[in-house]
N, C-alpha and C positions, 0 to 999 in steps of 0.2 A: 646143451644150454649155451646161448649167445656170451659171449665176453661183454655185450654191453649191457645183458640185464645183471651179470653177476656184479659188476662195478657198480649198478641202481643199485643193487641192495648193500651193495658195501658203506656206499655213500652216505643210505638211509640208516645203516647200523650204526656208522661213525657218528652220526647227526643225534641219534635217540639218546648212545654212552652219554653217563654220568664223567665230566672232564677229570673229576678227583680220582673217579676210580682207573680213569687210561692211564692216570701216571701214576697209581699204586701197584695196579697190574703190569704194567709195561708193553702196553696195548700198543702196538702198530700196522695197522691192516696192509696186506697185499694186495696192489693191482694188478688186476686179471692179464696184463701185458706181461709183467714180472712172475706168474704165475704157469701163466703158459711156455714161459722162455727156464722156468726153475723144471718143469716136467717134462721139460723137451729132451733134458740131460740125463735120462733116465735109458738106462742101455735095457733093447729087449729081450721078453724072458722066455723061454717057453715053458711057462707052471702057472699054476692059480695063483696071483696076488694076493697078501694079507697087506691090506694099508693101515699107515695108523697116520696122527696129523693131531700133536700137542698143543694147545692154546692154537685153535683150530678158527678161530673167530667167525666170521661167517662162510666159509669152505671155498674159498677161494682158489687155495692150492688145491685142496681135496679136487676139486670140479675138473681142474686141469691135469694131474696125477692121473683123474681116471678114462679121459679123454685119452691120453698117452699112451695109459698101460693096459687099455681094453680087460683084458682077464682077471676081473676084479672078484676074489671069491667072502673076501669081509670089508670093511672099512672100520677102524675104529677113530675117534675122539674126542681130545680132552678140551672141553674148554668152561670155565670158572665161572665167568659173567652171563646171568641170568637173560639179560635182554640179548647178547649175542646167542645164546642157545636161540631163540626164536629162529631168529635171522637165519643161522648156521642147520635147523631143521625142517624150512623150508628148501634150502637151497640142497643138500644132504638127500632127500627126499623125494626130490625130484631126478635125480640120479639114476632112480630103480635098480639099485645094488642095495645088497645086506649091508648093513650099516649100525653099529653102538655108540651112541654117545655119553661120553662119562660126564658127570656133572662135579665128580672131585677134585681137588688139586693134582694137576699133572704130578708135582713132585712125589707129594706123601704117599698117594693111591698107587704110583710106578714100583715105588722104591717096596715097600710092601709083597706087589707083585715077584720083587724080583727076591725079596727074603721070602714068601714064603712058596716059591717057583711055582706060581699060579698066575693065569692069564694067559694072553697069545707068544709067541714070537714071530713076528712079522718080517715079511720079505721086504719090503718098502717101506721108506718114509718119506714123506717133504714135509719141510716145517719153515715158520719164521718164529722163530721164539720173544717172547718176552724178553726185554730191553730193562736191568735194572741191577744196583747192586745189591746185593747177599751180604747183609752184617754178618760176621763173626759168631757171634755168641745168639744168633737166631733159631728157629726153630728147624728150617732148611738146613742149616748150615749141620746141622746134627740128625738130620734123615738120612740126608746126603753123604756123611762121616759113617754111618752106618754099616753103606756098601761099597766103602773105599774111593769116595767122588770127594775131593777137597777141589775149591772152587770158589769166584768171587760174585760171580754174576747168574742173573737166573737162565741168558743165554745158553752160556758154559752149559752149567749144570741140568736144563733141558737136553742139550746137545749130546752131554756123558750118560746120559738115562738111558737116550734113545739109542746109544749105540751099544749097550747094554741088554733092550728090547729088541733088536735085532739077529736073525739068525746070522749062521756063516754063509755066506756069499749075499748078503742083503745089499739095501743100496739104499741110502741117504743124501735126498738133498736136503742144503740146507740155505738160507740165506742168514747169515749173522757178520759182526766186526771180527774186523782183521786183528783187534786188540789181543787177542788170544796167541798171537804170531812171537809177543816177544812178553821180555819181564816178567818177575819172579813169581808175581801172583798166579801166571796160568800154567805154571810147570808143571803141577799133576795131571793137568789138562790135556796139556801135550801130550805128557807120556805116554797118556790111556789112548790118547788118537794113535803117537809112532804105531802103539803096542797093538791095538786091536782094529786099527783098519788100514785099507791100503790103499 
């Protein structure tokens, strides 16, 4: 698939969003340029790929992931917004790889997954996560407390799932802020990165 039809449909997905729902969701789509340059960093494997791709919007990363990592033996993802699943299952689909898309909330559906150790573990991820912060006393904020993820943002806490849904020796790209680097709110966050990846 060309990188300038996947930017059309990106364009066209951007254009259809409801504006109130991009900034409840924390919708920021990836260009196929950033997307191609995020799976390039993907070191090769020689095994079957499990990919997954959280608030996956129109598959952008996915497109380019699979472009990279050839040996694609599933694809999963998550993505919320109704008219982006369109967009995201034409593009997905024309791939000609196994492929699941979840229509649940990344978070609740994952965390679930991982109480009740059902679902994949996947070799792979690229993601751009959702951009927003996580009150306190929310709904996430207590999924998420669940499986030991404290956390302020849905970046973060995207970020602490998937590396959770990960096997050992997996690989995760991700594009998110640097804000996670310092100050006291992301100090679980951190830990769980020193702790469980390298």
């Amino acid at each position: 698939m060309e990188s300038c039809h996947v930017d059309e449909v990106r364009l066209k997905a951007n254009f259809a969003l409801n504006p109130k729902n991009k900034v409840t969701l924390g919708q920021f789509m990836t260009p196929s340029v950033i997307a191609d340059y995020m799976a390039s960093l993907f070191v090769p494997v020689n095994k079957e790929v499990r990919l997954m791709d959280c608030g996956a919007g129109s598959g952008s990363l996915t497109i380019s992931a699979v472009k990279a990592l050839k040996r694609v033996a599933i694809i999963e993802l998550w993505e919320l917004d109704p008219i982006m699943r369109i967009y995201l299952e034409q593009n997905i689909r024309a791939l000609e790889e196994p492929y699941l898309i979840h229509s649940e909330d990344y978070i609740h559906d994952s965390v679930n997954r991982i109480i009740c150790k059902t679902g994949s573990q996947f070799t792979h991820a690229i993601i751009n996560p959702p951009y927003r912060k996580i009150k306190s006393s929310s709904d996430y904020r207590k999924t998420l407390r669940s499986i030991g993820i404290e956390t302020v943002n849905l970046y973060s806490a995207f970020l602490a799932i998937t590396i959770k849904m990960i096997e050992k020796d997996g690989q995760i790209i991700a594009i998110i802020p640097r804000s996670f680097c310092n100050g006291p709110y992301y100090k679980s966050f951190r830990e769980q990165m020193l702790l469980e990846c390298s």
